[in-house]
N, C-alpha and C positions, 0 to 999 in steps of 0.2 A: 572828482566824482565820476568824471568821465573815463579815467580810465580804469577805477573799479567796475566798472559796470561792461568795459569791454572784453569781448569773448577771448580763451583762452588761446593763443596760436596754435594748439595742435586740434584744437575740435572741427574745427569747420573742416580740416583736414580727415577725420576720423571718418565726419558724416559725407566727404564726398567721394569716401572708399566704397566700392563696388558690392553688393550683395555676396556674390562667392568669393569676395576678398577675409570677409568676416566669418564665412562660412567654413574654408580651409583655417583659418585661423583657429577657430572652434576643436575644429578638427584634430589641427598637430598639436593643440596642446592639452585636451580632452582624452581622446580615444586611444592615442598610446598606453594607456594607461589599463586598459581593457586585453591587450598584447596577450600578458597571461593565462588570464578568464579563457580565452578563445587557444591560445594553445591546446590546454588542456581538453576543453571541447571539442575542439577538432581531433583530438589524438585517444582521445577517451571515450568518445561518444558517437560522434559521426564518423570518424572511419571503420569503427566495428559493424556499424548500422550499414554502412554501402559496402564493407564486404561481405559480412551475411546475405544483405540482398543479391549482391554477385552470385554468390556459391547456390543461392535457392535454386538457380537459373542451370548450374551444371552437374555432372555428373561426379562431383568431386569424393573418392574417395580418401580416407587419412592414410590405409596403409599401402597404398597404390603410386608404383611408382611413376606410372603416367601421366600423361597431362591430361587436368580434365577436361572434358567438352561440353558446349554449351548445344544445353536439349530443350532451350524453350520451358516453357509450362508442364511439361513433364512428370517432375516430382510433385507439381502443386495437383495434378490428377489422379496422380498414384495415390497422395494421401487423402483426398477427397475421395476417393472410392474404398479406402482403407478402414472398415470398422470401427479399429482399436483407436483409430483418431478422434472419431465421433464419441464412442465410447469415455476417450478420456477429457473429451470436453465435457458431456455429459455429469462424468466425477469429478469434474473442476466445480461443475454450476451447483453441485448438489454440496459439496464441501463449502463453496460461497457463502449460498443460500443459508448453512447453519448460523457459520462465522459472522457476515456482517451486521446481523438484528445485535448481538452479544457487543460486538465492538464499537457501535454505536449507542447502546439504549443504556448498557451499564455505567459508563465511563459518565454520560448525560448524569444521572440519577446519581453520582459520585461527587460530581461538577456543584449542580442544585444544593446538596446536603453541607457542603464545604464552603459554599458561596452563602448559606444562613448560616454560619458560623460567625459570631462578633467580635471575639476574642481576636486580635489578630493572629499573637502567639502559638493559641489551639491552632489556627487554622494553617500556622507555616510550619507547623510540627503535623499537620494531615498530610497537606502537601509533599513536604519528604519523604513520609511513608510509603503515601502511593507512586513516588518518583523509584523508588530501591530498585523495585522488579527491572526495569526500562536501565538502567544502569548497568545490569548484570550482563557480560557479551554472555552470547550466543552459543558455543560450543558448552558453556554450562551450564546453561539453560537447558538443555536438551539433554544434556547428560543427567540432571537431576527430575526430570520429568520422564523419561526411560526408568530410571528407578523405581519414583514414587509408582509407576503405574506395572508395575514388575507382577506378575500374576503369585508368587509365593511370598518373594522377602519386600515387597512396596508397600507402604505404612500404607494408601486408602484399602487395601484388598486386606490387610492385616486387620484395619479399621471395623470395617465390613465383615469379615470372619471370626476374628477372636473376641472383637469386644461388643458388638451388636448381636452376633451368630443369625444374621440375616443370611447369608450364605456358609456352605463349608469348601472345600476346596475341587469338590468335583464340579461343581455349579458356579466358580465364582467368575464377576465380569472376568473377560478376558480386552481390556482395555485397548492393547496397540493390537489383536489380533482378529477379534470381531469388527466383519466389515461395515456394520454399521455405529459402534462401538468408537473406532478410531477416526471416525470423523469429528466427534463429541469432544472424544480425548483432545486431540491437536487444537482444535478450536477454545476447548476450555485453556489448555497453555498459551497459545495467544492471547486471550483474553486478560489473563491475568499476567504475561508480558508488559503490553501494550497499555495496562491502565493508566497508568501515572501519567503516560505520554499525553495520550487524549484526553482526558479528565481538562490537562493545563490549557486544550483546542478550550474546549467549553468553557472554562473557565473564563478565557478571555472572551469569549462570545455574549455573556453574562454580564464580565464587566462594561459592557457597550451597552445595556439597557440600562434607559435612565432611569434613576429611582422614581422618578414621579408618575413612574405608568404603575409598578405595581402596589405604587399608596393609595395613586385613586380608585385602583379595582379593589384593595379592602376597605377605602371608605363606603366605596360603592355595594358592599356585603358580599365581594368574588371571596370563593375560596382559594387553597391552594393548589388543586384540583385545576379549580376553572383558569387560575390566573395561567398556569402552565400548559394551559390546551388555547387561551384567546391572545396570549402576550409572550409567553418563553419561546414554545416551540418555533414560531411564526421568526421570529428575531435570532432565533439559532440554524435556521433554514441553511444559509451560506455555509458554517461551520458544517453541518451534517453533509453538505454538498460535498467539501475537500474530502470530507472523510470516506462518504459515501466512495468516492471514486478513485481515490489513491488506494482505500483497505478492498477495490473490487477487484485492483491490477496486482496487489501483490493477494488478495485468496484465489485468481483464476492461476499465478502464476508459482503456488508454494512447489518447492522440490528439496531444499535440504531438507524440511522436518520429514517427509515422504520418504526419501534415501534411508535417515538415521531410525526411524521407527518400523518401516514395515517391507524396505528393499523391492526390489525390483520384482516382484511377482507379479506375472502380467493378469492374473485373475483376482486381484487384489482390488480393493475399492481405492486404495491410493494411485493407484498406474495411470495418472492423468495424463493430460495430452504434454506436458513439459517432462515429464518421466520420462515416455514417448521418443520427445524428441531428446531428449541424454542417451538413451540410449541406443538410439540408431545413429547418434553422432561419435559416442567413446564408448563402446561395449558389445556390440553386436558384429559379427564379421569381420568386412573388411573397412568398419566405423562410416558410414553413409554422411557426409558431413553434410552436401549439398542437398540429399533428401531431408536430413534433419533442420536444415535453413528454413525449408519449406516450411516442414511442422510449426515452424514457430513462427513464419510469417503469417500464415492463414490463423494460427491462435491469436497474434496480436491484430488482427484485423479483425476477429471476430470478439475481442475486445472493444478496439472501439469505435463498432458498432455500439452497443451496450452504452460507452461511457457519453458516445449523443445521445441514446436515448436519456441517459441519466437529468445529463444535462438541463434535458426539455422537460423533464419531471420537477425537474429543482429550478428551475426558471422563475426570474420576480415576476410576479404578477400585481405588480406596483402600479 
């Protein structure tokens, strides 16, 4: 009995190993294993990041066969004092501002309808539907969105002329080419991009409320109204947070659908500050890379700004 009950001969050895014995232990057979992950971040992520920041700092041009020199704060003054910069934040904020209420409130109200669904079947045959869009890459997306909004041969303007005769062809939307016109346009393609994606945020944000809160509020006589202004929203908070702030960095920061739809016109409501800087980095001159560094640092810091403030708007107040 005794010697069941006596301790193993390697434990008391284990326990009278050192704290950083067990600690590097952890270590070499743990974190190896992360090798990858960090390759690729570091080759992918952070060294683009500290070279941009480098080049902010000089006077680098691309077609110059010089070496560049390092001018301080320089460019970060020029473009601060530079209009077209402010200007194309301005049309960043104002393009935002359309896009985020639509990419938030529809995909919600999509989420809600699909989540009373009882059927499971119905409800994994919605679910697909709205997944199609979010599936389709990109280069066809835009190509089929250019079309539809084509000021002669586009079905909505076709729509709208032949078969309603709400307009005739001297008058009709001019979709990617009115400046206040194609901010609508692009935002409604996203919109309808993005649904399926986000709908599935909500979705699971949903599934995390317990049923027993909104049985008691229709025993209690809530409506659907009330339950979704005292219980959903309130519980979907976090979910609107991620979205709130990943859909604010990629609408401060669109440029392919801006390129593909309306080019480089600097009188253009699309010539935002990322336009901006494409173009003073691969188009203009002698391509200003280092000026263009600039642009896009002071846009991403004037980002997030913004996404603190976010933050503290969407903050628990638990």
């Amino acid at each position: 009995m005794a010697q069941a009950l006596s301790p193993e001969p390697h434990s008391s050895a284990r326990q009278s190993r050192p704290g950083w014995w067990r600690t590097a232990r952890d270590f070499i057979t743990s974190y190896p294993y992360l090798i990858p992950v960090l390759f690729f971040f570091v080759g992918w992520q952070l060294l683009p990041i500290v070279q941009s920041l480098r080049l902010s700092f000089t006077d680098d041009r691309f077609l110059d066969n010089q070496a560049p020199n390092w001018i301080g704060l320089d460019n970060y003054r020029t473009a601060i004092q530079q209009g077209l910069f402010w200007q194309g934040i301005k049309r960043a904020l104002i393009f935002t501002a359309i896009f985020i209420p639509g990419m938030i409130f529809i995909p919600m109200i999509a989420a809600i309808l699909v989540d009373r669904v009882t059927n499971n079947k119905v409800a994994t045959v919605y679910r697909i539907i709205l997944l199609i869009p979010s599936m389709i890459p990109a280069p066809l997306i835009f190509v089929l969105w250019v079309w539809m909004y084509d000021n002669y041969i586009g079905p909505i303007n076709y729509f709208l002329v032949d078969r309603l005769g709400w307009f005739d062809l001297a008058n009709a939307p001019l979709w990617l080419e009115n400046n206040i016109l194609i901010y609508f346009s692009i935002a409604f393609m996203e919109w309808w991009w993005g649904l399926g994606y986000h709908t599935m945020f909500f979705l699971a944000g949903l599934a995390s409320i317990p049923r027993d809160l909104p049985d008691a509020a229709r025993v209690d006589g809530a409506g659907e109204w009330r339950m979704f202004w005292g219980i959903t929203i309130w519980r979907l908070l976090p979910i609107i947070l991620v979205l709130t702030v990943v859909r604010f960095g990629s609408a401060m920061a669109v440029i392919t659908e801006y390129i593909i739809m309306q080019g480089f016109d600097r009188n253009s409501s699309t010539y935002t500050w990322t336009m901006y800087m494409y173009d003073e980095a691969f188009r203009t001159g002698q391509q200003f890379r280092g000026y263009a560094a600039a642009i896009g640092w002071l846009g991403a810091l004037f980002m997030l700004v913004v996404v603190a403030f976010l933050f503290y708007i969407f903050r628990s107040r638990d």
